[in-house]
C-alpha atoms as an extended CHARMM CRD file, in Angstrom:
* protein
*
        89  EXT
         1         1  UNK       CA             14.8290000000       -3.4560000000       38.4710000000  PROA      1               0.0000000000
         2         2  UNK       CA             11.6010000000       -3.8740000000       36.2700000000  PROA      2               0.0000000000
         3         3  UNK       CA             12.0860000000       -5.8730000000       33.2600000000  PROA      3               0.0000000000
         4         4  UNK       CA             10.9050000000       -4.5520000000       29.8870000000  PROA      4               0.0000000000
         5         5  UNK       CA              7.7400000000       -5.5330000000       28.6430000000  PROA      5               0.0000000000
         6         6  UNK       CA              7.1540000000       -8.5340000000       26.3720000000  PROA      6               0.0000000000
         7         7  UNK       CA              6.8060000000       -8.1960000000       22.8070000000  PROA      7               0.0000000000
         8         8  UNK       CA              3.5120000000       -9.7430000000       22.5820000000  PROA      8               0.0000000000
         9         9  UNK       CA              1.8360000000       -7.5190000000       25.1590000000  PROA      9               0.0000000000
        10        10  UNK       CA              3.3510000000       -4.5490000000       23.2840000000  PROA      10              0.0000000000
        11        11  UNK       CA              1.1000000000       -2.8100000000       21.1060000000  PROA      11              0.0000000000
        12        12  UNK       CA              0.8750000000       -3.3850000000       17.3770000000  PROA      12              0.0000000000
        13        13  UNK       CA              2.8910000000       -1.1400000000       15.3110000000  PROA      13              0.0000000000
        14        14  UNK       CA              1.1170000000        0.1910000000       12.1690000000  PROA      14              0.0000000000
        15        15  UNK       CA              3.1740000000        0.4310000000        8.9790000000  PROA      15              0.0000000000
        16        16  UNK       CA              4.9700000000        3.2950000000        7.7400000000  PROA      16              0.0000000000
        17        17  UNK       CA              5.1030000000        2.9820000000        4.5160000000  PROA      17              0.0000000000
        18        18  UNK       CA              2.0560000000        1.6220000000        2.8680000000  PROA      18              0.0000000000
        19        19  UNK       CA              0.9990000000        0.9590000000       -0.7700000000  PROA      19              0.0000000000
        20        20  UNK       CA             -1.2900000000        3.9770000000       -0.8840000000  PROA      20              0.0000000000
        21        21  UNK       CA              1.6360000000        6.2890000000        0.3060000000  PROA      21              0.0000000000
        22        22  UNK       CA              4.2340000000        4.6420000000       -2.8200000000  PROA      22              0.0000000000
        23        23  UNK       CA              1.8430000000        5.5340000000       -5.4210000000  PROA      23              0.0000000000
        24        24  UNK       CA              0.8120000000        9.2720000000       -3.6560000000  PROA      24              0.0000000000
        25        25  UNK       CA              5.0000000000        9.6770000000       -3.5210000000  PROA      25              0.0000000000
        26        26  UNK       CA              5.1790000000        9.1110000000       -7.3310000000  PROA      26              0.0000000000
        27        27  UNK       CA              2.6280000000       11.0940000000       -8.0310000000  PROA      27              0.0000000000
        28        28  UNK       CA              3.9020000000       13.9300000000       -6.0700000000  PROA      28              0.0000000000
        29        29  UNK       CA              7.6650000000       12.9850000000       -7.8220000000  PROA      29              0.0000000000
        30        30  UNK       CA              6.9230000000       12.1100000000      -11.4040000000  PROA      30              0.0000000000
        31        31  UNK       CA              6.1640000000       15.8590000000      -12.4170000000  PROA      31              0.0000000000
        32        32  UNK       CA              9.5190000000       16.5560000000      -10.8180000000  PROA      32              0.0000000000
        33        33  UNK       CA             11.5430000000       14.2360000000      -12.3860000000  PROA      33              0.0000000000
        34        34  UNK       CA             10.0190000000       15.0550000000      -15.4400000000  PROA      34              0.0000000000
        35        35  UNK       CA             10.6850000000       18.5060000000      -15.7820000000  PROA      35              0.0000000000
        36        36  UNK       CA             14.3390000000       17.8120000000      -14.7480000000  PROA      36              0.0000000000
        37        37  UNK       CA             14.6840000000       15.4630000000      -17.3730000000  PROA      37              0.0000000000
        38        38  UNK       CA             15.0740000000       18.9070000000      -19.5580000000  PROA      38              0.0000000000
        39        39  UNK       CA             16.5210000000       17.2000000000      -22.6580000000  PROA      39              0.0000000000
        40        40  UNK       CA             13.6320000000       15.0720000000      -23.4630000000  PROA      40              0.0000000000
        41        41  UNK       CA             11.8700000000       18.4970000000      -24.5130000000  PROA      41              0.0000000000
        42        42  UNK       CA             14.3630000000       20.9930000000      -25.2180000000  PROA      42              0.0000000000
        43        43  UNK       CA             12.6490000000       20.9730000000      -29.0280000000  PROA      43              0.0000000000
        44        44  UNK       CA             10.4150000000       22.9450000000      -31.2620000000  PROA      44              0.0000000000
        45        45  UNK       CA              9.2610000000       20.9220000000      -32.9990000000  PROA      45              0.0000000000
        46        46  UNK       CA              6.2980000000       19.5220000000      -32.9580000000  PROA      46              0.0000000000
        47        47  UNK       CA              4.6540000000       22.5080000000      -32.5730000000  PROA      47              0.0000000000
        48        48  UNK       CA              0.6010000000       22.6450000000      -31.5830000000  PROA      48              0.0000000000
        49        49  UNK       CA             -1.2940000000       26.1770000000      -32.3090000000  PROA      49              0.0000000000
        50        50  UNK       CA              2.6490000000       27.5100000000      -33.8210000000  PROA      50              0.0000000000
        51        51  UNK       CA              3.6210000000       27.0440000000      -29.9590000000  PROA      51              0.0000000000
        52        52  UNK       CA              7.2960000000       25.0570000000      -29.8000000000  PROA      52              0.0000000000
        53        53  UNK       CA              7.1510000000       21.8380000000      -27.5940000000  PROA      53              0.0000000000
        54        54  UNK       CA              9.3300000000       23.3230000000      -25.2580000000  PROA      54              0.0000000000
        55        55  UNK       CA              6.3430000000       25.3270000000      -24.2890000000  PROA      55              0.0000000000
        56        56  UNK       CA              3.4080000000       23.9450000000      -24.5260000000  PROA      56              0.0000000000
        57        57  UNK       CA              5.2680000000       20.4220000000      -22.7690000000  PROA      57              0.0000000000
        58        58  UNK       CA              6.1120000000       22.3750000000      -20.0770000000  PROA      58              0.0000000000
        59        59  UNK       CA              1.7720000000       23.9170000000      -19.3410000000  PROA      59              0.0000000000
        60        60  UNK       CA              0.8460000000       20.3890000000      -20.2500000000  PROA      60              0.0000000000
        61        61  UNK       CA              2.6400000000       19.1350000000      -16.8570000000  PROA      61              0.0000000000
        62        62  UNK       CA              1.4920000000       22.3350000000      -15.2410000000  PROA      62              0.0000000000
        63        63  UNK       CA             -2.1530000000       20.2230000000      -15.5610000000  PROA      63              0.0000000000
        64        64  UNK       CA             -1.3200000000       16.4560000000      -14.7270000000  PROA      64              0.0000000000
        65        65  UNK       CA              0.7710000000       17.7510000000      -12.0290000000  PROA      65              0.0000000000
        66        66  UNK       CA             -2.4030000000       19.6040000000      -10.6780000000  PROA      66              0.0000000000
        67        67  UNK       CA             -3.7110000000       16.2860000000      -11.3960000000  PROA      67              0.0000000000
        68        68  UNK       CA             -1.5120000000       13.9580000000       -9.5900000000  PROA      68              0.0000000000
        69        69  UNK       CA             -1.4420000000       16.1250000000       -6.9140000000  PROA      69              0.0000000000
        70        70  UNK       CA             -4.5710000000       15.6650000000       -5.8950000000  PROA      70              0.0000000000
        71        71  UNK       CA             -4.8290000000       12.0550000000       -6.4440000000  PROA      71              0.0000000000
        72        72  UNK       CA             -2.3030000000       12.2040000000       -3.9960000000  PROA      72              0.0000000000
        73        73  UNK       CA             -3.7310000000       14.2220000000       -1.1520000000  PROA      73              0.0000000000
        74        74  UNK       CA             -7.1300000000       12.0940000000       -1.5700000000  PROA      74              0.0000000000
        75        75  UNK       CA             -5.3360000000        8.9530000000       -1.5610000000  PROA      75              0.0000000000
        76        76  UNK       CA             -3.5430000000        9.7360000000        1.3880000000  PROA      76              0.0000000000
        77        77  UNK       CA             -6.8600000000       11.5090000000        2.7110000000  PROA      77              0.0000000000
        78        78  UNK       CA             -8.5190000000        8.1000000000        2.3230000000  PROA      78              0.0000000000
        79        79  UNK       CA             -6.0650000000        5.7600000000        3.8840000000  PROA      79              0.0000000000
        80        80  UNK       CA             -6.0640000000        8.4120000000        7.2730000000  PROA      80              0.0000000000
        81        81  UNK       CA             -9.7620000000        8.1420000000        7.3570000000  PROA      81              0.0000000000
        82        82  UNK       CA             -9.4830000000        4.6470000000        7.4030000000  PROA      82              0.0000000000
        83        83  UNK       CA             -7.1450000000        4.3660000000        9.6790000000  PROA      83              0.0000000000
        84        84  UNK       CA             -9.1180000000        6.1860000000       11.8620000000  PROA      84              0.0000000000
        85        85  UNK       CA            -11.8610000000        4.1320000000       11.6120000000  PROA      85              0.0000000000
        86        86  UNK       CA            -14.0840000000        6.1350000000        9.2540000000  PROA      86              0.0000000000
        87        87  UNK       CA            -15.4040000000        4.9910000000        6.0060000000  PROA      87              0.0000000000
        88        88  UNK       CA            -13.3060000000        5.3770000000        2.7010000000  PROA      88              0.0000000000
        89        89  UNK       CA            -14.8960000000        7.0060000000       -0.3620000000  PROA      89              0.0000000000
């Protein structure tokens, strides 16, 4: 029978769930949860250019979700190419 290997001589396991990742995952959930949240805009009023706030709420997030998006993927993007060794812009 072989016994299993120490823990010491075991390599290093890296973390899962890292800083970088928690603020990528609300960036990637906040536009979610705020077009869910449908009461907080079911309005007209106020309106900007005679367009309801129903509307123009809704192409607003359309934006910062394009926004936070992307903050996400280069935030993750960063942390991999650290990982990895590379250098971080």
């Amino acid at each position: 029978m072989s016994e299993p290997e120490p823990a010491a001589t075991a390599p290093e396991r890296r973390r899962i769930v890292t800083p970088t990742r928690v603020v990528a995952g609300v960036c990637l959930i906040a536009p979610f949860v705020a077009m869910l949240w449908v009461s907080s805009y079911a309005r007209i009023e106020p309106t900007l250019i005679g367009i309801p706030f129903f509307y123009w709420y809704q192409m607003l997030w359309v934006l910062i979700s394009t926004a936070m998006t992307m903050t996400a993927y280069k935030l993750v993007q960063r942390e991999q190419r650290a990982r990895k060794g590379g250098v971080a812009k």
